[in-house]
C-alpha positions as semicolon CSV with decimal commas, in nm:
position;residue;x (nm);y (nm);z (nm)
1;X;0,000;0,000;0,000
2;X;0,077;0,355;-0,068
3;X;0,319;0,557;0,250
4;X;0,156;0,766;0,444
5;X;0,475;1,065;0,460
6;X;0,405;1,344;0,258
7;X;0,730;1,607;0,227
8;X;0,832;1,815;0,544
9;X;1,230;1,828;0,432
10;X;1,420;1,732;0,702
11;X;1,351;1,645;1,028
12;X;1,567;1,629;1,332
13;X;1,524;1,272;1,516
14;X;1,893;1,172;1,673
15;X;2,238;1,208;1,690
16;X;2,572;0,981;1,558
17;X;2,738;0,874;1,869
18;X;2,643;0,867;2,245
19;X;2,654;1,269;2,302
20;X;2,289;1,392;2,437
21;X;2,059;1,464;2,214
22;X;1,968;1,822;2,165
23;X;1,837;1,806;1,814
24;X;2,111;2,082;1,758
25;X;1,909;2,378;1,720
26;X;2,083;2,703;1,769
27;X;1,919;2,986;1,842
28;X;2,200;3,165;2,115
29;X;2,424;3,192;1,803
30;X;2,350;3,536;1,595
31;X;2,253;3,360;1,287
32;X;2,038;3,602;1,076
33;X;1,873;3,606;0,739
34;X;1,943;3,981;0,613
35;X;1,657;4,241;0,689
36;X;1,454;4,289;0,348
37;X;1,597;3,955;0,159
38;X;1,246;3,831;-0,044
39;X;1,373;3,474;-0,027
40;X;1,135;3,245;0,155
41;X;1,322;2,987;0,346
42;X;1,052;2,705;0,482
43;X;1,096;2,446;0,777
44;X;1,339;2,181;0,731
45;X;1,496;2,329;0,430
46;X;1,887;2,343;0,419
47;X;2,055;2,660;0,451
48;X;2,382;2,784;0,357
49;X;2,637;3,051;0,475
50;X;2,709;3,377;0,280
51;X;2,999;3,581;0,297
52;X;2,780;3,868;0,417
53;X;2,741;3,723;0,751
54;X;2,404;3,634;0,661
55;X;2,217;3,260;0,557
56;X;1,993;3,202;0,256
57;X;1,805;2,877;0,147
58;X;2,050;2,710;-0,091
59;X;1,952;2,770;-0,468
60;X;2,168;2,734;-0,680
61;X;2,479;2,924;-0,490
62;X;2,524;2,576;-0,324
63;X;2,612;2,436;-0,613
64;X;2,853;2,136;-0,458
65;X;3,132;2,436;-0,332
66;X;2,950;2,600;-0,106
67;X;2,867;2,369;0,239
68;X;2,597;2,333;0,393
69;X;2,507;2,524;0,753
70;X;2,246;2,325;0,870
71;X;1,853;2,323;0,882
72;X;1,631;2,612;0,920
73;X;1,358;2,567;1,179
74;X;1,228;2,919;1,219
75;X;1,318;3,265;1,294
76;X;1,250;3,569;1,529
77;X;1,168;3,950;1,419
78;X;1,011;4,234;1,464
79;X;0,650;4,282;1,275
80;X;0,635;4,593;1,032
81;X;0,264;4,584;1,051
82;X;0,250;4,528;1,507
83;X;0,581;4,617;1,619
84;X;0,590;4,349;1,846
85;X;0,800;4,044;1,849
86;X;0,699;3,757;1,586
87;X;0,810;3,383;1,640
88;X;0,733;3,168;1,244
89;X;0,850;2,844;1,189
90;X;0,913;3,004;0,836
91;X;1,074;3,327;0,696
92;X;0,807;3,475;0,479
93;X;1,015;3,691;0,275
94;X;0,908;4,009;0,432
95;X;0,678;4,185;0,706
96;X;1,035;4,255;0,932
97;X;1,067;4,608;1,067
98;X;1,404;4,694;0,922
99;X;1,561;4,843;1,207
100;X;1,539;4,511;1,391
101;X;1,744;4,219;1,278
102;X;1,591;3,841;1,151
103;X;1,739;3,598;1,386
104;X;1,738;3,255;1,233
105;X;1,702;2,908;1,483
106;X;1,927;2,654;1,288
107;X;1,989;2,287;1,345
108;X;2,358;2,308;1,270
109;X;2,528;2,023;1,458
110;X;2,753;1,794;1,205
111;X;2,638;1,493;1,363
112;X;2,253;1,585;1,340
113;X;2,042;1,262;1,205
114;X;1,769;1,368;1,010
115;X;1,465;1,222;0,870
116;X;1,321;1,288;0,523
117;X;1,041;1,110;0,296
118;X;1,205;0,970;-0,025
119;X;1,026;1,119;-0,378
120;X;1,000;0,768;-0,533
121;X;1,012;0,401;-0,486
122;X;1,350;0,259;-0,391
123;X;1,193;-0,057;-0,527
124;X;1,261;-0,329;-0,228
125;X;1,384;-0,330;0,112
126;X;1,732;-0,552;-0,023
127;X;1,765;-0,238;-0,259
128;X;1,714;0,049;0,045
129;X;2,006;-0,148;0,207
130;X;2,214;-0,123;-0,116
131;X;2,186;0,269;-0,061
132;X;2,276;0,295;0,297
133;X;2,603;0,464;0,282
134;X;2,566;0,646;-0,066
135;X;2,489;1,004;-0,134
136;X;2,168;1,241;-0,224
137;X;2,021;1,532;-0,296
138;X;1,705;1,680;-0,244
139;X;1,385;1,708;-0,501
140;X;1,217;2,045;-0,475
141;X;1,459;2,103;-0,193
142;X;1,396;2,542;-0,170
143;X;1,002;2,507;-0,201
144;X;0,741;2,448;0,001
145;X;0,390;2,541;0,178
146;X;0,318;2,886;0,250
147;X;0,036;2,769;0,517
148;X;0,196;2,508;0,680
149;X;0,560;2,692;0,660
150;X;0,664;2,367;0,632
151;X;0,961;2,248;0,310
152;X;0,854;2,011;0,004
153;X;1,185;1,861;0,033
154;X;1,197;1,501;-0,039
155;X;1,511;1,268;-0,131
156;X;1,560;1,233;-0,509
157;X;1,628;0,877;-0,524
158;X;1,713;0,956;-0,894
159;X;2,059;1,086;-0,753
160;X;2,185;0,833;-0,528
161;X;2,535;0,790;-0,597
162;X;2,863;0,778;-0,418
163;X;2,949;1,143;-0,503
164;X;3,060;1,288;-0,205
165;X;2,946;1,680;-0,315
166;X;2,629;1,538;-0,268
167;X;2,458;1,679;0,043
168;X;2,292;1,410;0,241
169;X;2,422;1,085;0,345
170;X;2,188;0,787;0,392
171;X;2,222;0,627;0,715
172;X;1,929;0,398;0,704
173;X;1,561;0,442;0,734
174;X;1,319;0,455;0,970
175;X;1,117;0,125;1,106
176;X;0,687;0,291;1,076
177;X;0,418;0,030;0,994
178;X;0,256;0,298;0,798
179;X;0,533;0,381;0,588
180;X;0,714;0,033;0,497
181;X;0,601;0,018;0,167
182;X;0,924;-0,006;-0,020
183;X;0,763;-0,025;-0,370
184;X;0,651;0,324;-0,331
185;X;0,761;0,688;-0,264
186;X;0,755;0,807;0,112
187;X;0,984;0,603;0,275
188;X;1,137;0,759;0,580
189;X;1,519;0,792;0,517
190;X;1,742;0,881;0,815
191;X;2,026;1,084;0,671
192;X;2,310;1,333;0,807
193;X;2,459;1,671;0,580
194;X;2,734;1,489;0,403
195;X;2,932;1,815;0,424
196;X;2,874;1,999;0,703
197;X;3,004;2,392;0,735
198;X;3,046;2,306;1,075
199;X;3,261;1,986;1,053
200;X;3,633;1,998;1,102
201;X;3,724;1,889;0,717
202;X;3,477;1,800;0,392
203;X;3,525;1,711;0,059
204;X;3,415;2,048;-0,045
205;X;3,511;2,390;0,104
206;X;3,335;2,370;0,469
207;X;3,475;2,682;0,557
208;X;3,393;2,907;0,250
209;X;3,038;3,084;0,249
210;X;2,918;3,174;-0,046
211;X;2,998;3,472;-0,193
212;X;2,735;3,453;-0,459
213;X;2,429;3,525;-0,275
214;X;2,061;3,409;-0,378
């Protein structure tokens, strides 16, 4: 039968190793999406450093050089319209009061385990265990619903491949009764960023924001 996971991008569910798990959300850390940027960045979408001292949703400045800084899960600002204090799980792309900064809450811990919904079949459960260990991106990974807030970002199974520029890392997938069916899409993939900003080295530059802006 058909899987009941519909996309919510990634989803923060564990940690590698025996530290405590805090789902590594940062929000003490001045992280901050630049007053007046138009680009909507949704729930459990990746984000990415730029060299203005600022994060963005990825686009197409990711582009395998640039790594990535973690997961957005929300932000903090100042309503144009009330004045007071708004809390969104989502940056709308406006309605901040300029002369009060957009502080973004990030999930930006290297060894964050994730969990996103897979965009097609991955045919059989021998197959799924034939990708554990290999490399992804995501499918409609800077979209999603303006509603909900929430990402459409789903693993493109159509990518799997050992490339290691490729930003997620399967790890395995989750055990749910109502979404083992391995013949269709919506199969709950654990995953980590493959190339963290955050981690001490990466097969792409982890320390180099990107300069080109989205």
């Amino acid at each position: 039968m058909a899987n009941s996971n519909g996309s919510f991008g990634l989803r923060p569910i564990s940690k590698l190793g025996g530290g405590t798990n805090s789902t590594g959300l940062t929000g003490y850390t001045p992280y901050e999406i630049a007053n007046g940027n138009t680009d909507k960045i949704y729930h459990g979408q990746l984000v990415i450093p730029l060299a203005s001292g600022f994060i963005d949703h990825t686009a197409n400045a990711a582009g395998g050089t640039v790594s990535h800084l973690g997961v957005f899960q929300g932000c903090e600002y100042v309503s144009s319209v009330t004045g007071k204090t708004t809390f969104s799980n989502y940056w709308p792309g406006s309605g901040a009061d300029s002369n009060h900064p957009v502080k973004a809450f990030i999930n930006d811990d290297p060894n964050q385990l994730y969990l996103i919904a897979s965009d097609a079949s991955l045919t059989s459960k021998a197959n799924a265990r034939a990708s554990v260990f290999l490399n992804a991106n995501l499918s409609t990974g800077i979209t999603g619903t303006d509603a909900t807030g929430v990402s459409l970002g789903r693993l493109a199974v159509s990518t799997l491949a050992t490339t290691n520029s490729l930003a997620l890392r399967v790890m395995g997938w989750q055990e749910d009764p109502e979404n083992e069916d391995f013949e269709a899409a919506g199969i709950g993939v654990i995953v980590r960023l493959n190339n963290s900003f955050n981690a001490p080295t990466g097969s792409i530059a982890s320390g180099t924001p990107s300069t080109t802006g989205v």
